[in-house]
MDTraj code that builds the backbone (N, CA, C; nanometers):
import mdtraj as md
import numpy as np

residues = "UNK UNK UNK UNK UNK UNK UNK UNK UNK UNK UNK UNK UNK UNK UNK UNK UNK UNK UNK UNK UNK UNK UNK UNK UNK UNK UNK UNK UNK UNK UNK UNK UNK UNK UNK UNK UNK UNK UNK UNK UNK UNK UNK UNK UNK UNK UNK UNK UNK UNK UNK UNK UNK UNK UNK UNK UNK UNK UNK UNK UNK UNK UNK UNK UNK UNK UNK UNK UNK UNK UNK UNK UNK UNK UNK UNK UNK UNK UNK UNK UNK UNK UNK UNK".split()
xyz = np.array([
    [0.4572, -3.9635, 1.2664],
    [0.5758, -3.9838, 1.3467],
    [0.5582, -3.9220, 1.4847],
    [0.4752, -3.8346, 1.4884],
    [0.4396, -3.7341, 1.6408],
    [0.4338, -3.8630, 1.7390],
    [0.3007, -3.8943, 1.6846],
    [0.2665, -4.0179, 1.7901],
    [0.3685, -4.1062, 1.8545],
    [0.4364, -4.1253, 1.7446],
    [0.5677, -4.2478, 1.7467],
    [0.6446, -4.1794, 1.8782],
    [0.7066, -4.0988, 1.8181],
    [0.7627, -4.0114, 1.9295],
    [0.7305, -3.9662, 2.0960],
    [0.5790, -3.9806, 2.1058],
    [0.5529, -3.9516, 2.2119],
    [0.5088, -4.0547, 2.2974],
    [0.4747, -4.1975, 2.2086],
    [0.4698, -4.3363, 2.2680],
    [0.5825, -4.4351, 2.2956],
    [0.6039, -4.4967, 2.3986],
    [0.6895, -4.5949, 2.4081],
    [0.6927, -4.6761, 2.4211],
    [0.6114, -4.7960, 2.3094],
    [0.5831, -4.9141, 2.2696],
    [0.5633, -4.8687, 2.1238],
    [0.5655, -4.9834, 2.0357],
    [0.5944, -4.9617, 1.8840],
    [0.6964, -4.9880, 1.8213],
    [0.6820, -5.0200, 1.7305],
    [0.8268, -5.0461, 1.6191],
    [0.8874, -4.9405, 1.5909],
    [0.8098, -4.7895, 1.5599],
    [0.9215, -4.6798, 1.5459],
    [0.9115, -4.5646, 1.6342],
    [0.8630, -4.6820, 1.7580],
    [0.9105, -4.5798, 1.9108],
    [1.0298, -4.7087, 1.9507],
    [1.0479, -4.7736, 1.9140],
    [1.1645, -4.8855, 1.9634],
    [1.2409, -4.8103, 1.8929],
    [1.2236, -4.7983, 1.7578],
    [1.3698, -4.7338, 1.6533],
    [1.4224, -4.6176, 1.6924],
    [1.3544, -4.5422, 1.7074],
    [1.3645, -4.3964, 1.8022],
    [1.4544, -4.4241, 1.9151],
    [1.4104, -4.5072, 2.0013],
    [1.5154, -4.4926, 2.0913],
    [1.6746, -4.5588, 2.0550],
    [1.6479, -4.6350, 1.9835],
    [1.8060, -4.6927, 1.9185],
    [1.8864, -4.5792, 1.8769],
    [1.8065, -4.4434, 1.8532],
    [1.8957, -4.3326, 1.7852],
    [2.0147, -4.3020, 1.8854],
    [2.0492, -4.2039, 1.8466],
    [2.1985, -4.1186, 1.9383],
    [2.0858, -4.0385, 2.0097],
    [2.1056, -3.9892, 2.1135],
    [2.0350, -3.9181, 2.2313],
    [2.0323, -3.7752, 2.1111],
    [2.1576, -3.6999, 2.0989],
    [2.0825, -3.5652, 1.9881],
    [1.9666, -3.5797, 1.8773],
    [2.0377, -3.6936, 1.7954],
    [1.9397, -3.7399, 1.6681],
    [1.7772, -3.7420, 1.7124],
    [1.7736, -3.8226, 1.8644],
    [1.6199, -3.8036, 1.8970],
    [1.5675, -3.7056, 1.9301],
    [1.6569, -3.6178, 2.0203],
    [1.6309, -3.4809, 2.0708],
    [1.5797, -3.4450, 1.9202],
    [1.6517, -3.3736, 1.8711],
    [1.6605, -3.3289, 1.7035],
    [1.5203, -3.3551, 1.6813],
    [1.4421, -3.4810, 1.6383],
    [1.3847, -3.5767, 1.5968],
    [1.2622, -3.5249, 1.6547],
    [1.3088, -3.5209, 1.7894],
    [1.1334, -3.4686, 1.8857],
    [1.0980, -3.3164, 1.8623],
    [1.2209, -3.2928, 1.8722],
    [1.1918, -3.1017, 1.8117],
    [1.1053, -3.1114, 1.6975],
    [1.1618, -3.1456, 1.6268],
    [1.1179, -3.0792, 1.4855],
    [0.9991, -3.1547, 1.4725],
    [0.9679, -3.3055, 1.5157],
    [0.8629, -3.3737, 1.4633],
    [0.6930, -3.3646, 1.5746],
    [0.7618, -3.3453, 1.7330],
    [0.6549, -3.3672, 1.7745],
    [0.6238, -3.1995, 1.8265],
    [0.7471, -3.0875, 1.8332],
    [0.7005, -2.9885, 1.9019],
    [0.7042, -2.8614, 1.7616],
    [0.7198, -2.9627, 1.6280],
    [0.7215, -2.8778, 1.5076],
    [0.8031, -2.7315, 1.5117],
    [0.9683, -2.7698, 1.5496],
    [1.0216, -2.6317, 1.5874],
    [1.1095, -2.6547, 1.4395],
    [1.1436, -2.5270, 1.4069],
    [1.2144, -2.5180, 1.2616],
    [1.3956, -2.5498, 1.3285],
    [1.4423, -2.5914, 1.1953],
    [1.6141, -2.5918, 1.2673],
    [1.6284, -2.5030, 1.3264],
    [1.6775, -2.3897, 1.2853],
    [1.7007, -2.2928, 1.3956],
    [1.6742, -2.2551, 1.5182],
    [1.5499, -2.2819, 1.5255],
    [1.5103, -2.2994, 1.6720],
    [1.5588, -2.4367, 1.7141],
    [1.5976, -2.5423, 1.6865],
    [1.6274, -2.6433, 1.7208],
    [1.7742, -2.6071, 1.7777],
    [1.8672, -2.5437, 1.6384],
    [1.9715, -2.5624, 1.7143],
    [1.9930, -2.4582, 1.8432],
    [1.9398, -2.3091, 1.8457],
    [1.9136, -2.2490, 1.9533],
    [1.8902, -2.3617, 2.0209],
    [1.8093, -2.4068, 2.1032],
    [1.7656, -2.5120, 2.1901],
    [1.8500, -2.5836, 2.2080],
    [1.9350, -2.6444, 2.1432],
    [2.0277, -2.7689, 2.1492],
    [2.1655, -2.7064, 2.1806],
    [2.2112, -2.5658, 2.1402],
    [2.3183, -2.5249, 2.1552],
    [2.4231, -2.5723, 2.0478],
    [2.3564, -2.5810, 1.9413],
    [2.4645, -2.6726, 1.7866],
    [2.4191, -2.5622, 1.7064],
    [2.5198, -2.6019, 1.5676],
    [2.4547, -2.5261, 1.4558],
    [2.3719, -2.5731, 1.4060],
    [2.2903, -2.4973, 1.3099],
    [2.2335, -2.5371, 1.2955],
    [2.2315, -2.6440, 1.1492],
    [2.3343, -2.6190, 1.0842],
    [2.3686, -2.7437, 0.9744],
    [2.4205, -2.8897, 1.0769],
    [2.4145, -2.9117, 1.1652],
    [2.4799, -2.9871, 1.2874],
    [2.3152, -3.0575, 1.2703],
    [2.2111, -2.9795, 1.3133],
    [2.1175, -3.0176, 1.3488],
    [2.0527, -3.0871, 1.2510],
    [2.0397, -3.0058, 1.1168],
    [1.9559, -3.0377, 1.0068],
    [2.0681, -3.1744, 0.9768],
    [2.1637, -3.2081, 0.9800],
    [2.2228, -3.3427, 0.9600],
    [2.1619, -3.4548, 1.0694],
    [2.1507, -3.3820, 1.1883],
    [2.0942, -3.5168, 1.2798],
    [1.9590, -3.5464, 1.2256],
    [1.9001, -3.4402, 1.2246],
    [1.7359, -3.5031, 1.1467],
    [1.6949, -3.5797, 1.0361],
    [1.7824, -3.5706, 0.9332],
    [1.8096, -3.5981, 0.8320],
    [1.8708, -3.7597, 0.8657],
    [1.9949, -3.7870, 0.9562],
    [2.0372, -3.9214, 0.9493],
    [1.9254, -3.9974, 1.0520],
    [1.8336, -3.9434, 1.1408],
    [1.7448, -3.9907, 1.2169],
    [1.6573, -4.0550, 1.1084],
    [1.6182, -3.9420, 1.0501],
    [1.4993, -3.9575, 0.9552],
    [1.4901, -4.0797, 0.8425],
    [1.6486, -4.1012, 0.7966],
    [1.7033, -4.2074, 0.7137],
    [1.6975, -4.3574, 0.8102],
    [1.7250, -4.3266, 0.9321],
    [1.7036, -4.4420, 1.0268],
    [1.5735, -4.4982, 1.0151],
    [1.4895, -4.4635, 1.0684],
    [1.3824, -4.4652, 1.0782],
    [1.3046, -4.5110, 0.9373],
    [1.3205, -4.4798, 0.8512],
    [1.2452, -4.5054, 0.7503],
    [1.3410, -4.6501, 0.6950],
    [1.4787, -4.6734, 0.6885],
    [1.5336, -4.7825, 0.6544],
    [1.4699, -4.9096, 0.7760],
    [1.4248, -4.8814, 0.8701],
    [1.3942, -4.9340, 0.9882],
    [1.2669, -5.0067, 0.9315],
    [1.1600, -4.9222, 0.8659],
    [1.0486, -4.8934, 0.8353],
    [1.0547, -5.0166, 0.7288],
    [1.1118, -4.9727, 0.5979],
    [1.1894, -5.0693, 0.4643],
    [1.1805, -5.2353, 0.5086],
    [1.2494, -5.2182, 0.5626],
    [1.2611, -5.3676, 0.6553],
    [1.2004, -5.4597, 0.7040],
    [1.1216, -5.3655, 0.7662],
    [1.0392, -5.4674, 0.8828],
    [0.8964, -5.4593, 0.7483],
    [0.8710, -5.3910, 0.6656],
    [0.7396, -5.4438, 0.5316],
    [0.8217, -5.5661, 0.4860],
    [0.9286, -5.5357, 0.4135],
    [1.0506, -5.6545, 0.3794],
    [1.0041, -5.7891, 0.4509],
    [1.0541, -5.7772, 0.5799],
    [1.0110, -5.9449, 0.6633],
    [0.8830, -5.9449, 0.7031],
    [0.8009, -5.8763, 0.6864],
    [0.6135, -5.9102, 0.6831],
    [0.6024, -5.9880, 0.5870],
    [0.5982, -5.8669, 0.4383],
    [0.6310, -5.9780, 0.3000],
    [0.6618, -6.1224, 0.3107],
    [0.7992, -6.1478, 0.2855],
    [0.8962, -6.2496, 0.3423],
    [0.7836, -6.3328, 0.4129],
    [0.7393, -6.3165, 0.5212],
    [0.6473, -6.4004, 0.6139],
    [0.5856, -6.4524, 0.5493],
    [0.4860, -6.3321, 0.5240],
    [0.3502, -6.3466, 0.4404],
    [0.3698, -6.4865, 0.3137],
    [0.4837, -6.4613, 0.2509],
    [0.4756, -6.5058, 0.0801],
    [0.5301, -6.6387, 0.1365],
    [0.6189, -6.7016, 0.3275],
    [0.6829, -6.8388, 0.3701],
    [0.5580, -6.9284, 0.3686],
    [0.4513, -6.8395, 0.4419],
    [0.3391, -6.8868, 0.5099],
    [0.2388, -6.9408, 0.3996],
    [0.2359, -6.8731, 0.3054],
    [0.1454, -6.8859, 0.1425],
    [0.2046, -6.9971, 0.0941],
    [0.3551, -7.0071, 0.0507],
    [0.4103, -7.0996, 0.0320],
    [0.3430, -7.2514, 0.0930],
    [0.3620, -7.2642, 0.2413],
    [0.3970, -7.3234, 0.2727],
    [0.2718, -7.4304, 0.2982],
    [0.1321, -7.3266, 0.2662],
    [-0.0151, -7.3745, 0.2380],
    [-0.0206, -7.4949, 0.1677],
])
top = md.Topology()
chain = top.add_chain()
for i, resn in enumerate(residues, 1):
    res = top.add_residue(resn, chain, resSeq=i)
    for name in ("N", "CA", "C"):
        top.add_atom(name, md.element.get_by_symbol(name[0]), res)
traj = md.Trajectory(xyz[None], top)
């Protein structure tokens, strides 16, 4: 996810930015500069159960994001086989 985070092209550097501006903040802390909540929410000025919820609903984003887009590869994959 580092990478993801620090590139802006990609499917879950596109999803990333769809987040809420904290959720990514949140998101880049912990994932690309590996800071623990607490230091996150120090940094952010939240609590830190505030924080560990944004990471957490980021994190659920992102991976339902993830779910999906294998979903319509599949889907593709099995139209295209079909359709042989």
């Amino acid at each position: 996810m580092r990478d993801a985070l620090d590139s802006s092209d990609g499917f879950i550097a596109q999803v990333v930015e769809l987040l809420s501006h904290h959720e990514r903040m949140a998101l880049r802390l912990r994932h690309r500069d590996g800071l623990a909540s607490g230091a996150i929410a120090a940094r952010m000025n939240l609590p830190e159960k505030i924080v560990r919820d944004l990471i957490e609903s980021a994190e659920a984003t992102v991976r339902a994001a993830q779910r999906a887009f294998v979903e319509a590869l599949a889907e593709n994959a099995q139209s295209r086989t079909a359709s042989c």
